[in-house]
C-alpha positions, 0 to 999 in steps of 0.5 A: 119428164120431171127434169123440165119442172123448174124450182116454185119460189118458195111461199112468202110465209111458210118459206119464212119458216123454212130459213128460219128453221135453218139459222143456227143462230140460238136467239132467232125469232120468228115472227112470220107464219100466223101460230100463236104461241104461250109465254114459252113461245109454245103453240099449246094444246087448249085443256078444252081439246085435251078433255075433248080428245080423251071423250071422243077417244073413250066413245070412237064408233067408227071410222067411215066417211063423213057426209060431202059437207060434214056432218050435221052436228057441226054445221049447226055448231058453226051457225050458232057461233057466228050468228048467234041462236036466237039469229034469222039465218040458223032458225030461216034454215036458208044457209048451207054450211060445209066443213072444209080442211081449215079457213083456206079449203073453205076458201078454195071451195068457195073460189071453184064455187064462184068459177062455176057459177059465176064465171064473169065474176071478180073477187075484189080484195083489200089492199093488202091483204092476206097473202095466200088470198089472190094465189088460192083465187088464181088457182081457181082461175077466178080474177081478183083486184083491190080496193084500198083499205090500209092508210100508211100515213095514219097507220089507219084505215083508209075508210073514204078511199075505201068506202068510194072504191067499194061504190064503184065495184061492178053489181055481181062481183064479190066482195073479200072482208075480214070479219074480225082481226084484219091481217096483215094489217091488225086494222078492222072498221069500226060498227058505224063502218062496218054498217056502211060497208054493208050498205054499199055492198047491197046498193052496187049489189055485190056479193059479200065474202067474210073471212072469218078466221081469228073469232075471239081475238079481236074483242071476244067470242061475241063480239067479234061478230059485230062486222058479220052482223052488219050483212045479216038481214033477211033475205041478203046473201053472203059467204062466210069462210071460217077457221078454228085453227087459232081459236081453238089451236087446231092447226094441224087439225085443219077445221074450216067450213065455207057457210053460204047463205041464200036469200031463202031455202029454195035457193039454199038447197041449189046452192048446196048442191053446187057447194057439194060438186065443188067439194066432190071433184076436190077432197070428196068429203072432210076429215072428221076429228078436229070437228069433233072437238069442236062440237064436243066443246061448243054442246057442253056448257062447261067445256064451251065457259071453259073455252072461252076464257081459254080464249080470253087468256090467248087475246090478253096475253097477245094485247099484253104484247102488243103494249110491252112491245111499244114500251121498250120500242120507246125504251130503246130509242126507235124513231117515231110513235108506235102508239098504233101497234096497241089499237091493232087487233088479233095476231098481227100488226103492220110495223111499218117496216120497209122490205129492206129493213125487214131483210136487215133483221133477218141477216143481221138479227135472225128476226124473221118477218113477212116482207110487208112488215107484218109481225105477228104478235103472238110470235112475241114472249117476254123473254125475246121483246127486248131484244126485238125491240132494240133490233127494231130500232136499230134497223129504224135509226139506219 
């Protein structure tokens, strides 16, 4: 049977990194899939997990399953990061949050969660937005359209558009925003807008979906919860898909959760019960070790103080990027004014690099870059910006 399976189309992102990994050019750069990486162009292992490691390692009890949503301790430690201690939603206990394998099984749940429940729902998505967003709702047989959300023009958001789109949504439809650190675009609303977004999404009367996968990059720890703030108010709904793949480095860990908050507890406890089916008829129940850490990490004051500024050095060095970047754009001659690559946040910025010039980069410099033109930021190290920058503008000049 096996002999009629056509060959998939390799993944925009992850596919990048495959033909990346077989150039044997010795000064090839890749750019592409969203990994941070220190001034050695290492994904590094934060002293915060090795410290936590070694104490989970020296008191291992046991091995058995972890509840369907995770355990208890870790959702209490998601809630209080995202919404704060002294928060409504974690004190009302009207939000149920399950620890997902990383930020896409806490979308994938919520995606079968929204099929089952609300069948005639649209997921409505940022245009663009993250890659991986419209395949893993389709796999749930959940429609997704798009509201306007990236000016070309101004390298900005395009607020008005997006803002007279969002009051046209459907009541009973949800709504997908990047809480923090849009990607691909590097692009997030400013607290004013993200005050009216929240207000519009409560007038048409959609449903809000927060992905948050990049807390800490944008701004800071706190900070960053400034647009998840805006839809947090007492009795409002909302889903909230969370990762601490990148902020705490554990990629291969897979540690997401999918928080769904109810109008009130009654309500929470149905939803729960339909979040747990979801999870049942897919993975059954999470894994445990990187959620360990986590929670290891954010319940001891001086590992969590330590893990913030773990954090911060993290976002400086990105930001540092992003400004050596522009500097030798300038330097080497690339047409046109890059100042908007410093007022992105988080990992990734929108170039403005058109498909071909993305696809001269790659043949003809071994730079490695998602087709839309988003770099990630991360992927840059003081040894390989120049020659970056000069191949950039080389491309750019024609």
């Amino acid at each position: 049977m096996f002999e009629s399976v056509s060959a998939a189309p390799p993944d925009a992102i992850l596919g990048l990194t495959d033909a990346y990994k077989a150039d044997p050019n010795p000064e090839k750069i890749n750019l592409g899939v969203g990994v941070y990486q220190d001034e050695q162009g290492r994904t590094p292992v934060l002293g915060t997990v090795r410290a936590a490691a070694a104490r989970l390692a020296a008191d291992l009890a046991s091995k058995s399953y972890l509840p369907i949503t995770g355990s208890a301790d870790y959702a209490e430690a998601v809630q209080k990061l995202m919404f704060g201690d002294q928060d409504e939603i974690p004190r009302s206990r009207r939000a149920v949050t399950a620890h997902t394998p990383g930020g896409t099984g806490a979308l994938r749940v919520t995606a079968d969660f929204i099929r089952q429940n609300f069948a005639d729902a649209t997921v409505w998505m940022s245009q663009p937005t993250w890659a991986n967003h419209p395949a893993v709702f389709a796999a749930a047989g959940v429609p997704t359209k798009t509201y306007p959300y990236f000016d070309k023009a101004s390298n900005g958001l395009n607020f008005e558009e997006m803002i007279a789109a969002l009051k046209k949504i459907p009541e009973g439809d949800v709504v997908l925003l990047h809480g923090c650190c849009h990607n691909p675009t590097g692009i997030d609303p400013t607290a004013e807008q993200w005050a009216e977004i929240a207000k519009t999404l409560r007038t048409v009367g959609a449903l809000p979906l927060i992905d948050f996968a990049y807390q800490g990059f944008g701004e800071g720890v706190k900070e960053d919860t400034a647009g998840l703030q805006a839809f947090c108010r007492p009795g409002e709904e909302l889903i909230v898909c969370s990762s601490f793949s990148k902020n705490f480095g554990l990629y291969r860990e897979r540690v997401g959760a999918a928080t769904f908050v109810a109008a009130d507890q009654d309500s929470m406890l149905r939803v729960a019960s339909q979040v747990k089916r979801a999870i049942r008829s897919n993975y059954s129940n999470p894994p445990s070790h990187g959620a360990e850490l986590v929670v290891t990490i954010l319940q001891d004051a001086k590992l969590r103080k330590q893990w913030e500024g773990e954090v911060a050095e993290m976002r400086d060095r990105i930001n540092g990027m992003r400004t050596l970047l522009v500097e030798k754009l300038a330097e080497h001659g690339a047409p046109g004014d890059f100042e908007f690559i410093k007022r992105q946040k988080g990992m990734f910025s929108f170039s403005g690099l058109t498909p071909d010039q993305v696809e001269r980069l790659k043949n003809d410099y071994a730079i490695y870059i998602v087709g839309s033109g988003r770099i990630n930021v991360a992927g840059i190290t003081p040894s390989n910006v120049d020659r970056l920058a000069k191949s950039m503008a080389d491309v750019l000049k024609g």
